[in-house]
C-alpha positions as CSV (number, residue, x, y, z in Angstrom):
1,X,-58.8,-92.1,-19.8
2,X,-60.3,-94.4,-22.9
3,X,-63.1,-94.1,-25.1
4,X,-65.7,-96.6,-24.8
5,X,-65.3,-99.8,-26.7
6,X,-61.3,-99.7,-26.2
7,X,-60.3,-102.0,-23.5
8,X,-57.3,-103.8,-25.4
9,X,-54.2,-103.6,-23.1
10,X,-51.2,-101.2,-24.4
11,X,-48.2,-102.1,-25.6
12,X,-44.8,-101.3,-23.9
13,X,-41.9,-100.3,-25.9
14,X,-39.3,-98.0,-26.7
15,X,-39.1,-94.9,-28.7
16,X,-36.7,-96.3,-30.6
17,X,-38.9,-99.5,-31.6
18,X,-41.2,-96.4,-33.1
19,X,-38.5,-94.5,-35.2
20,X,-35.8,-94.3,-36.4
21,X,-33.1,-91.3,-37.0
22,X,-33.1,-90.3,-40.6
23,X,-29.4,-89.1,-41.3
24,X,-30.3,-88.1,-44.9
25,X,-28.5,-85.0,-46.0
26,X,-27.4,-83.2,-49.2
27,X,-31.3,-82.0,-50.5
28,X,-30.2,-77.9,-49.7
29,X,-32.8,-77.2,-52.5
30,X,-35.7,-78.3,-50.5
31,X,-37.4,-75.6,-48.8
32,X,-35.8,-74.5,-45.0
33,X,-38.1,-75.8,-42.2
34,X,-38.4,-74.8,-38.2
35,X,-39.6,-76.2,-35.3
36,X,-41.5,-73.8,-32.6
37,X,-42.5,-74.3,-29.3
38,X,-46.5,-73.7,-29.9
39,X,-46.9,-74.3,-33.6
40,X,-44.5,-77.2,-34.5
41,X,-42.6,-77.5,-37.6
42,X,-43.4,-74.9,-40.1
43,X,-42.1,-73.4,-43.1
44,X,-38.7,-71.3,-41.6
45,X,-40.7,-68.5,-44.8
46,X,-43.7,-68.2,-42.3
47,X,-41.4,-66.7,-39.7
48,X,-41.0,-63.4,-38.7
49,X,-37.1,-62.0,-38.1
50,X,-34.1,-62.8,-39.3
51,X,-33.0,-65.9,-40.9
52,X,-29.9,-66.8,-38.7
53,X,-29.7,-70.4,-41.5
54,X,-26.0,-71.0,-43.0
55,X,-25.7,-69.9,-46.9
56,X,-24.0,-73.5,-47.2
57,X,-27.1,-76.4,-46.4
58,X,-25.8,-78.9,-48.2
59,X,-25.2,-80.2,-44.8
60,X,-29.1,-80.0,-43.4
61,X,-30.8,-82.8,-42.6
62,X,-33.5,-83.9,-44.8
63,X,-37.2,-84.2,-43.4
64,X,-40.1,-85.8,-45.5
65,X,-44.0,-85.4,-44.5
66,X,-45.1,-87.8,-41.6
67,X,-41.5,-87.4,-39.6
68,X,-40.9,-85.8,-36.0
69,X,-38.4,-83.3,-35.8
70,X,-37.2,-81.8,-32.9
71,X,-34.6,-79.3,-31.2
72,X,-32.2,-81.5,-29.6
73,X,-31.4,-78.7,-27.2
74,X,-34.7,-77.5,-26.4
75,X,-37.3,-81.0,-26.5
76,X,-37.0,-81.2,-22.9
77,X,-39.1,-77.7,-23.2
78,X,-41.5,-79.2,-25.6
79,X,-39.8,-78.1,-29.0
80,X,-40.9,-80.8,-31.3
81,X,-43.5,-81.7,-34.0
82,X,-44.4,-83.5,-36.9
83,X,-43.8,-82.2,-40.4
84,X,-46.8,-81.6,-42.8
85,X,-44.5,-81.5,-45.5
86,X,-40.5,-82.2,-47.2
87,X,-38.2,-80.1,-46.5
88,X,-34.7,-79.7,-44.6
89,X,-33.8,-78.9,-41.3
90,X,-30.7,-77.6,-39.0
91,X,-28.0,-80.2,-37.9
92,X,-29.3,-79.1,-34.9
93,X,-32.2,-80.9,-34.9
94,X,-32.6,-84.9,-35.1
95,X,-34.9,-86.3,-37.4
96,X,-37.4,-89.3,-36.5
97,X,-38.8,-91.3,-39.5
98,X,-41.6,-94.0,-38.7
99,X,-40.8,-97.7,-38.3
100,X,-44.1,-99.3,-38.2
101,X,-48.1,-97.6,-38.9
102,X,-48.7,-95.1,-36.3
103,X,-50.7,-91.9,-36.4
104,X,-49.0,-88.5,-36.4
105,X,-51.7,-86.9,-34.6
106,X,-51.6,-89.2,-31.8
107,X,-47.3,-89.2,-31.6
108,X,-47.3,-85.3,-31.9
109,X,-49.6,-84.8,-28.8
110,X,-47.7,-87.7,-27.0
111,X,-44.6,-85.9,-27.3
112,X,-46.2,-82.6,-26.1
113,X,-47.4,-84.6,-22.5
114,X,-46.2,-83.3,-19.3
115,X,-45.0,-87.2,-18.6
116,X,-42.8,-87.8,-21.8
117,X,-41.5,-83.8,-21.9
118,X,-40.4,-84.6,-18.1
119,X,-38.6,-88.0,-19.3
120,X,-37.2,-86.2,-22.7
121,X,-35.5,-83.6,-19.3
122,X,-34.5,-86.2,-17.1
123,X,-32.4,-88.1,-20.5
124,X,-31.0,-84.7,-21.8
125,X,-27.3,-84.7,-21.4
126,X,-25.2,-81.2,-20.3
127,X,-24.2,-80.0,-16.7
128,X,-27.1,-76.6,-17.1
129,X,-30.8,-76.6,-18.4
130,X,-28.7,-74.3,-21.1
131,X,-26.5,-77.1,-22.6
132,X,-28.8,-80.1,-22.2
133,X,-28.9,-82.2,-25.5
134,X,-31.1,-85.2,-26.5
135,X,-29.9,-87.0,-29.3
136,X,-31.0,-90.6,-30.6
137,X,-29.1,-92.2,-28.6
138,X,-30.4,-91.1,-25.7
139,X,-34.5,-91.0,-26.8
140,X,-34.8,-93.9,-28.4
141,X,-34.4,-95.6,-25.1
142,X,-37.3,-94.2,-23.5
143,X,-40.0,-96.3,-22.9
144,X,-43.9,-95.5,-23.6
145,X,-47.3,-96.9,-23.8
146,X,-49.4,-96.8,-26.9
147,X,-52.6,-98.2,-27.3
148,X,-53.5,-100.0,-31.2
149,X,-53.8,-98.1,-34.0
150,X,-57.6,-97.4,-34.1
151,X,-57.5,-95.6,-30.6
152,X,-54.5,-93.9,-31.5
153,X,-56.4,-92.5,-34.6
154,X,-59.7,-92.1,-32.4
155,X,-57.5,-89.6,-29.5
156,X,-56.0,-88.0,-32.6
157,X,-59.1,-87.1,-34.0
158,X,-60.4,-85.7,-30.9
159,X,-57.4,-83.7,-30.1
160,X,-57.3,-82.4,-33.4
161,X,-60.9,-81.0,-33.7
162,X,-60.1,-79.6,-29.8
163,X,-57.2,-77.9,-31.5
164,X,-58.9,-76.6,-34.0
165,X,-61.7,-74.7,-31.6
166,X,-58.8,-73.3,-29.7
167,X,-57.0,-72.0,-32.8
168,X,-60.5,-70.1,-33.7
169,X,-61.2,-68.8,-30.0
170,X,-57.6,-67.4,-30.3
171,X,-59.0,-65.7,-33.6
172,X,-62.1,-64.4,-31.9
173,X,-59.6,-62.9,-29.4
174,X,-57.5,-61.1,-32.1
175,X,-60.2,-60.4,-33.9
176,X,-62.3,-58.6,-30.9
177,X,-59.3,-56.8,-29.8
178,X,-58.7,-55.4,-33.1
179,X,-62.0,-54.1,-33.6
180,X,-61.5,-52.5,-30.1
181,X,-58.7,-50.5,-31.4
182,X,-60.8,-49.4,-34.7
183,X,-63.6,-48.1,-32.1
184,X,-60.7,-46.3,-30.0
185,X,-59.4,-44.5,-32.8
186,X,-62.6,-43.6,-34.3
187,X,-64.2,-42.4,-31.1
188,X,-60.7,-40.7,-30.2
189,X,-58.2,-39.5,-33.2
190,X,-59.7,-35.9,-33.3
191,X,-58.9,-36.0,-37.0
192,X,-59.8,-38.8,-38.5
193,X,-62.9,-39.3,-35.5
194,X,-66.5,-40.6,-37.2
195,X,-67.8,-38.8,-34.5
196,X,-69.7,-35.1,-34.4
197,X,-70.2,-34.2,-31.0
198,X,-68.4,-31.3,-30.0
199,X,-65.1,-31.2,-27.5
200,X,-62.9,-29.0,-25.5
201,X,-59.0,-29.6,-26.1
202,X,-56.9,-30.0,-22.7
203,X,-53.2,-30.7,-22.0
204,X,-52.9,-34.4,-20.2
205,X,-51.7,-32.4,-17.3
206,X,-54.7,-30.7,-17.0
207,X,-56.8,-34.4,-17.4
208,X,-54.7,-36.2,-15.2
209,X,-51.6,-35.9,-12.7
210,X,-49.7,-38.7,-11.2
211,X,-50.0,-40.2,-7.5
212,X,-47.3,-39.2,-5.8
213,X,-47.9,-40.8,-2.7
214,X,-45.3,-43.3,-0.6
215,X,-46.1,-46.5,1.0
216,X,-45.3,-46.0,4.7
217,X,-43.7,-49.4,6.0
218,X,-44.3,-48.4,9.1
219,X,-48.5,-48.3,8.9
220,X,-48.5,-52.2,9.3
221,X,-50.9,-52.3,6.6
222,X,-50.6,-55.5,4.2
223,X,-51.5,-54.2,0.7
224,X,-51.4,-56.1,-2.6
225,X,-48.4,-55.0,-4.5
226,X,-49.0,-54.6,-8.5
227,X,-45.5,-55.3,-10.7
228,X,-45.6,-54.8,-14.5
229,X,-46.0,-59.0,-14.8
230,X,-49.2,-58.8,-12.7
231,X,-50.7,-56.5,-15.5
232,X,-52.0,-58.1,-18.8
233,X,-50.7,-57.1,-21.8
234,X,-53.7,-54.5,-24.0
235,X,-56.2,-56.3,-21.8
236,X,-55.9,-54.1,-18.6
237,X,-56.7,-57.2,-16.1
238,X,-54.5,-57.8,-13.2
239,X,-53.6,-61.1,-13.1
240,X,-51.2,-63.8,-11.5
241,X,-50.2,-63.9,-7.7
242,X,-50.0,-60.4,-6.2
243,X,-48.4,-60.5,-3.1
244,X,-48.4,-58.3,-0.4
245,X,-46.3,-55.5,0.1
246,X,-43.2,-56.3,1.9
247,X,-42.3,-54.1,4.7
248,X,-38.7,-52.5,3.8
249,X,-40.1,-51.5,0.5
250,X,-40.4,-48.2,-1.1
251,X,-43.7,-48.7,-3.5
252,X,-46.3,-45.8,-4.4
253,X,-49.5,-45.8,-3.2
254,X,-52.4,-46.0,-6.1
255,X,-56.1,-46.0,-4.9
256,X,-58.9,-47.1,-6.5
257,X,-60.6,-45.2,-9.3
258,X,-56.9,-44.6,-10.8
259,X,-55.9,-45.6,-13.8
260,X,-52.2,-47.2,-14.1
261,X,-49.7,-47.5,-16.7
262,X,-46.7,-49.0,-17.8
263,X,-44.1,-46.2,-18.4
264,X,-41.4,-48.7,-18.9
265,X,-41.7,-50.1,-22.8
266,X,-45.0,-47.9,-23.3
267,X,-45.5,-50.7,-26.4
268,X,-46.2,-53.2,-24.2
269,X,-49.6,-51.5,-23.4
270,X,-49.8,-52.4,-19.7
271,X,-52.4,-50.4,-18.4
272,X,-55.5,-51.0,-15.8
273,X,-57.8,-49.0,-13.7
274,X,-57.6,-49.8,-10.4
275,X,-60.5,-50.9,-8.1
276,X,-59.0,-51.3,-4.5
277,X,-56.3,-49.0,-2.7
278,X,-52.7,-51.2,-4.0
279,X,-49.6,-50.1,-4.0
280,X,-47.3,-50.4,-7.3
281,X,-43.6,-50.5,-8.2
282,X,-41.4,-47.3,-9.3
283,X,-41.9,-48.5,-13.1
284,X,-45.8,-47.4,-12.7
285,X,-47.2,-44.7,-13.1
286,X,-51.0,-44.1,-11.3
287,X,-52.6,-41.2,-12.5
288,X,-55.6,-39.4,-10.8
289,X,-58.5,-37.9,-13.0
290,X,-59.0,-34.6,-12.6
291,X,-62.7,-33.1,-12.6
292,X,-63.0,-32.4,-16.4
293,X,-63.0,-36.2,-16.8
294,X,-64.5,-39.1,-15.8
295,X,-62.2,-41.7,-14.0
296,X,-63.1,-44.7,-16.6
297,X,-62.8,-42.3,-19.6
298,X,-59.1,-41.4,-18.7
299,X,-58.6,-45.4,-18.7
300,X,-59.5,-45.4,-22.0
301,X,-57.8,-42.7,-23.3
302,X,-54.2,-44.4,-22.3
303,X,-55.2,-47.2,-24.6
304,X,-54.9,-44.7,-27.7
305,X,-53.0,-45.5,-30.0
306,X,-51.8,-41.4,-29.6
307,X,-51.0,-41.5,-26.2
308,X,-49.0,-44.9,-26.5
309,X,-46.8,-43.1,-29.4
310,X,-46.3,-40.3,-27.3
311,X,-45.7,-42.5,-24.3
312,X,-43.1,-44.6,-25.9
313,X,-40.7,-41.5,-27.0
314,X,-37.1,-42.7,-25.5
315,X,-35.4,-40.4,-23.5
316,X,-31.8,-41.1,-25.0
317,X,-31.9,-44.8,-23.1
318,X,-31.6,-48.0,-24.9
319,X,-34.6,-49.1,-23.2
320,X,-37.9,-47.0,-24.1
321,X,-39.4,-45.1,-21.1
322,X,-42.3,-42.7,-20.9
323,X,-41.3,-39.4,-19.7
324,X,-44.1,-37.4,-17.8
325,X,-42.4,-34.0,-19.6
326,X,-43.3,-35.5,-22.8
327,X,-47.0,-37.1,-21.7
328,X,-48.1,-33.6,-19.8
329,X,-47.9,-31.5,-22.7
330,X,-49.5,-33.2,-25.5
331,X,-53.0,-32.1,-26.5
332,X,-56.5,-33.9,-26.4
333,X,-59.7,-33.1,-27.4
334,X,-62.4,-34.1,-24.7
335,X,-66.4,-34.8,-25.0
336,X,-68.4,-33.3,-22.2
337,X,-69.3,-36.1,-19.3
338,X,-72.5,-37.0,-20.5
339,X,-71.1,-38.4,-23.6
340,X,-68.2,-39.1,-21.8
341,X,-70.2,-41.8,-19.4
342,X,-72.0,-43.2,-22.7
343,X,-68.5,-44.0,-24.8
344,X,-67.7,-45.6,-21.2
345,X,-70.5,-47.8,-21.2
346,X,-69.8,-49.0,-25.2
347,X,-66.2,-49.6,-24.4
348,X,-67.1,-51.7,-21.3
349,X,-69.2,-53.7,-23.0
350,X,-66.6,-54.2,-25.3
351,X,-64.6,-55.5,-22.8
352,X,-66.6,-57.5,-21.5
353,X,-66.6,-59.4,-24.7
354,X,-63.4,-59.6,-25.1
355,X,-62.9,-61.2,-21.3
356,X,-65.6,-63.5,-21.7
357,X,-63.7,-64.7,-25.5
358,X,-60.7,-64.4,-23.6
359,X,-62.0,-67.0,-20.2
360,X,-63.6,-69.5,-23.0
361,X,-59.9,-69.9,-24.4
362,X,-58.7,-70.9,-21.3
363,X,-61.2,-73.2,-20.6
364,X,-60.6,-74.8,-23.5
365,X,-56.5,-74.8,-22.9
366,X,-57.3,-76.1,-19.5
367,X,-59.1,-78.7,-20.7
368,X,-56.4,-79.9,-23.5
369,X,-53.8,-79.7,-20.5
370,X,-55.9,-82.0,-18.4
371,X,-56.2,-84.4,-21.5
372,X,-52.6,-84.8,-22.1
373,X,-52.4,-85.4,-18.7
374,X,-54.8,-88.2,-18.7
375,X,-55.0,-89.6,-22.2
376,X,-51.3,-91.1,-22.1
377,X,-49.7,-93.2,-19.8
């Protein structure tokens, strides 16, 4: 795939007639850089968690604006990038200085392709995916196709001003979702609510109960089966391949107008309301409405910020769990149905919103997968 205007034939060569290894050490005053999988090489400052760097760097490798660094155990996953600025990097990682003009833009989405991360694979070294290594040795005799300089630049360009339209649909996103969790706790959080219509305060118990219900593997019925991967994190869409049930299972029976939650790792807020009879795993709860609330409004409620804290209380295991004992007690205040239905409808349309934002971002990271697939040979 070429823009119009290019038709000169590319040019076959190795890596290593691209770069070079820079071996430069003994800078440990230059700031500490990392490579990630989705954001290449940033500052190691901009990351989150512990610093797991040696005291002792006069041993890093140096790294100057304009090189590609990557993980030598990890490029066959697509852990590489180019630097945006000086700095030094783990022994770990190899360091690739430029040997003749080329453009970063166009060399850091060639190294991202699914044809040159499956070549980086096939030339790591180790017996398990665990202790494969690239080093220089090894890449620099990888062969690729380039075009000239000026298409280079022109594919650069165009992947970069795709990239940044992703990286602001994936702002939208955040952005929507947060405002969805300023309406929740505004319309919800009986003390700090902005709103003044009056309620009645319930136990969960008497708002909800849980389906207790077995799938019979004898019926002969073929049901889609609902694991915790299936539900998307804060969003509450089902999503991925949801098989059927298998026969010799034991899985509980949810039915449609139920709302179901996570109760292993409540903070993982994987919740959805359910709109077909399914059957889920033991690590789901599916809780019925009762008739002082309407089925959609109980959906909502388990997205509180309140409930998830009082879902996530661990029950002396390392691993947080929700405990119905804890959940059936705790105390909310509740609208009556009519205003009920009309916090429904705001909070749908919300959603909405944040699906549509949410289906444009993956159109758009479709459509940057389907380029690297084409735009390099």
């Amino acid at each position: 795939l070429r823009f119009p205007g290019f038709d000169e034939p590319y040019k076959q060569c190795r890596i290593g007639d691209i770069y070079a290894e820079r071996s430069q050490r003994g800078a440990s005053d230059m700031e500490l850089l990392s490579v990630t999988m989705n954001d290449g090489v940033i500052p190691r400052s901009e990351i989150e968690g512990k610093d797991n760097s040696s005291e002792d760097k006069s041993n890093y490798k140096v790294v100057l604006a304009g090189d590609m660094v990557y993980n030598s155990m990890r490029m066959w996953q697509g852990a590489n990038g180019i630097s945006p600025c000086n700095g030094i990097v783990s022994p770990a990682y190899t360091v690739l200085m430029p040997k003749i003009p080329i453009s970063n833009g166009y060399f850091a989405a060639l190294f991202k392709s699914p044809n040159l991360i499956n070549e980086f694979r096939k030339n790591s070294q180790g017996m398990t995916s665990d202790t494969w290594n690239l080093k220089y040795p090894q890449i620099e005799t990888i062969k690729v196709s380039i075009p000239a300089l000026p298409e280079q630049e022109r594919i650069a360009d165009m992947l970069g001003t795709l990239e940044k339209r992703i990286t602001k649909q994936a702002q939208l996103v955040d952005s929507l979702k947060k405002y969805k969790r300023g309406v929740l706790s505004a319309i919800f959080n009986e003390h700090e609510s902005i709103c003044s219509w009056e309620t009645t305060t319930y136990q969960f118990s008497e708002l909800a109960s849980r389906r207790s219900e077995k799938y019979d593997p004898r019926s002969g019925l073929l049901m889609p089966c609902v694991e915790l991967e299936h539900i998307e994190q804060e969003t509450g869409r089902i999503i991925g391949s949801v098989p059927s049930i298998q026969q010799n299972s034991i899985k509980s029976v949810c039915k449609s107008g139920d709302t179901i939650f996570g109760k292993l790792r409540p903070y993982l807020k994987k919740y959805a309301f359910v709109k077909e009879d399914m059957v889920c795993s033991s690590e789901i709860w599916s809780l019925i409405p009762s008739s002082r609330i309407i089925p959609e409004y109980l959906f909502y409620l388990v997205q509180t910020d309140e409930f998830i804290r009082i879902a996530n209380i661990s029950s002396g295991t390392k691993m947080p769990r929700a405990e119905w004992s804890n959940v059936e007690k705790a105390m909310f205040a509740v609208p009556d149905k009519d205003i009920q239905h009309q916090i429904v409808h705001l909070l749908r349309r919300l959603d909405t919103k944040i699906q549509d934002s949410l289906d444009m971002l993956d159109e758009l990271q479709t459509m940057k997968k389907g380029l690297l697939q084409h735009l390099f040979i």
